[in-house]
DOGUMI-442215 format. One line per field, with one value per residue (C-alpha): x, y, z; residue in one letter; chain. Coordinates in Angstrom, 2 decimals, decimal comma, always signed. Example, Ala and Ser with C-alpha at 12.3 -4.5 7.8 and 13.67 -1.06 7.14 Angstrom:
BEGIN
east = c(+12,30 | +13,67) .
north = c(-4,50 | -1,06) .
up = c(+7,80 | +7,14) .
aa = c(A | S) .
ch = c(A | A) .
This chain:
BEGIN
east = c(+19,68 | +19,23 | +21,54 | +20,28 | +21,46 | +20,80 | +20,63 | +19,71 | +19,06 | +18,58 | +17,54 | +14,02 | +10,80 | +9,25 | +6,13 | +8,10 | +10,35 | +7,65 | +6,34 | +9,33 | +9,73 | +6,07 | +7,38 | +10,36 | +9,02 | +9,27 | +10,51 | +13,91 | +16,77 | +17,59 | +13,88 | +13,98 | +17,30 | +15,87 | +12,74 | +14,57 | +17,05 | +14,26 | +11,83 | +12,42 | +11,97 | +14,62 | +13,77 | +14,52 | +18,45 | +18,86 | +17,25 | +18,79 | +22,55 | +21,13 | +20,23 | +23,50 | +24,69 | +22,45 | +23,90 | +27,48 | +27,15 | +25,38 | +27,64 | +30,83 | +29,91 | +27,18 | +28,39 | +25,13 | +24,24 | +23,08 | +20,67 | +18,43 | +18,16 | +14,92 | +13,98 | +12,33 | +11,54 | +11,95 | +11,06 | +11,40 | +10,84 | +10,38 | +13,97 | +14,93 | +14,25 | +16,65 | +15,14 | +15,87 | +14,30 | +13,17 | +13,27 | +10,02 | +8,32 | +8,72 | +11,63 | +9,62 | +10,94 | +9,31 | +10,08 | +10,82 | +11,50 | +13,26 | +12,75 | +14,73 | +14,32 | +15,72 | +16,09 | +15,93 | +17,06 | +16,76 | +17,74 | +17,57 | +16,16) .
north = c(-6,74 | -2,75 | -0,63 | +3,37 | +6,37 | +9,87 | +13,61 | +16,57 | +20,26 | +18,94 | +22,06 | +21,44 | +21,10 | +17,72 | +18,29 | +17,74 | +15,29 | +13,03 | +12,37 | +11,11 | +9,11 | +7,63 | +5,98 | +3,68 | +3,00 | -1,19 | -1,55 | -3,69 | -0,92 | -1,99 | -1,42 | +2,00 | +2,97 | +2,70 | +5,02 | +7,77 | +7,59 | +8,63 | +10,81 | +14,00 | +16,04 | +16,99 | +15,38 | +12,22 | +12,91 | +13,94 | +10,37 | +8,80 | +9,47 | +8,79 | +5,73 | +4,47 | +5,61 | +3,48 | +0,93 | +1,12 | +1,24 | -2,15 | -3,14 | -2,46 | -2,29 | -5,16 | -7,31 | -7,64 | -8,87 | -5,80 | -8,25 | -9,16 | -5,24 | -3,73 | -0,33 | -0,42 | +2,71 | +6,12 | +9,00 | +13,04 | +15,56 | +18,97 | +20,69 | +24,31 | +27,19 | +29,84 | +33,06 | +35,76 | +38,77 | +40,39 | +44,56 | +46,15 | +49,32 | +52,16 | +50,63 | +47,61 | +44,37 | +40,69 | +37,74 | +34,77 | +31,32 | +28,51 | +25,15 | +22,77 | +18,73 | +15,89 | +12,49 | +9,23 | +5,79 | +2,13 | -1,01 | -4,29 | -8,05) .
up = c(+78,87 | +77,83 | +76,82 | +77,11 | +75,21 | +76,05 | +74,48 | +76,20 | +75,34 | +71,97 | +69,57 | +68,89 | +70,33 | +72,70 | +69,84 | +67,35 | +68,77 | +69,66 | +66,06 | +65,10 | +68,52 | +68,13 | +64,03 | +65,59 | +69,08 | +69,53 | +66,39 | +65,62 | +65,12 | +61,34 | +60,75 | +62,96 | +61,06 | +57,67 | +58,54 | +60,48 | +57,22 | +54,99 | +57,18 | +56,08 | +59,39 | +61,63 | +64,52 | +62,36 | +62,20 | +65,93 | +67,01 | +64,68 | +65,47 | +69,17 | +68,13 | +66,26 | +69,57 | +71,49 | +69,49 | +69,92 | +74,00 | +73,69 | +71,46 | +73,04 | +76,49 | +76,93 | +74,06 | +72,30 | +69,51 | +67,20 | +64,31 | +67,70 | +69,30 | +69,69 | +70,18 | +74,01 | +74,95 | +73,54 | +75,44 | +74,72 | +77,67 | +77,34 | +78,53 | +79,44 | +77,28 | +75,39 | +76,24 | +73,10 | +72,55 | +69,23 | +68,69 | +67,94 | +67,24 | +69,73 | +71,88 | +72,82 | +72,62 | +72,23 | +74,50 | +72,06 | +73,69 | +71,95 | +72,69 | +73,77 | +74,87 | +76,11 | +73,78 | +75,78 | +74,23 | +75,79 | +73,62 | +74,76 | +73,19) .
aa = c(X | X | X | X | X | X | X | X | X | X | X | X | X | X | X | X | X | X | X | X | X | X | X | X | X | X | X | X | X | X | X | X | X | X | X | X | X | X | X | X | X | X | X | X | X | X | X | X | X | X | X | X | X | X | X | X | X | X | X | X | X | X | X | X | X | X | X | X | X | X | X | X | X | X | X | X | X | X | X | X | X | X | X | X | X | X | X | X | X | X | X | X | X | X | X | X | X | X | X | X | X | X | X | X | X | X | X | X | X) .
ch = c(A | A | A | A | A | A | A | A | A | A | A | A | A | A | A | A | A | A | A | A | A | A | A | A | A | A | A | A | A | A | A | A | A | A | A | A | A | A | A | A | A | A | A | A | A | A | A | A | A | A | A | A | A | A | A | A | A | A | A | A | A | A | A | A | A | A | A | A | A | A | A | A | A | A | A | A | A | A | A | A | A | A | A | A | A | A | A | A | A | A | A | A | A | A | A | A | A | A | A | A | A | A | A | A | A | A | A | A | A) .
């Protein structure tokens, strides 16, 4: 059985996201916990509350047993952007995009 979480338009970039992603991918969730507890980017504390999340749907809506979850699958996608602009010499102005992604969970045996 799997039990999926998801996050999207999460305030930081798929690059970024994806190191953090890469550390718990397959790994049991108390093991996965523990490192996203003490990695000291910021990815780590946006997966990590998606993962306690993760936790509680399989948990309250499959019934599963939370000592024998695994993380299955852990994907981050590039999302939208927030477009912003920055003032410059002369009346110009500079585009700056902000990135954005999408966080997606699966849990299962």
């Amino acid at each position: 059985m799997e039990t999926k979480a998801s996050l999207r338009g999460a305030r930081m970039s798929a690059q970024k996201g994806r190191l953090v992603a890469d550390l718990i991918r397959g790994k049991p969730v108390d093991q996965a916990m523990n490192l996203l507890a003490f990695n000291p980017k910021k990815g780590a504390a946006i997966i990590k509350k998606l993962l306690e999340s993760a936790v509680a749907n399989a948990e309250h809506n499959d019934g599963a047993d939370i000592d024998a979850l695994k993380v299955k699958t852990v994907y981050v996608e590039r999302g939208t952007f927030l477009k912003r602009f920055q003032a410059r010499a002369k009346g110009r102005g500079n585009r700056v995009l902000k990135h954005t992604c999408h966080i997606y969970i699966t849990v299962g045996d």
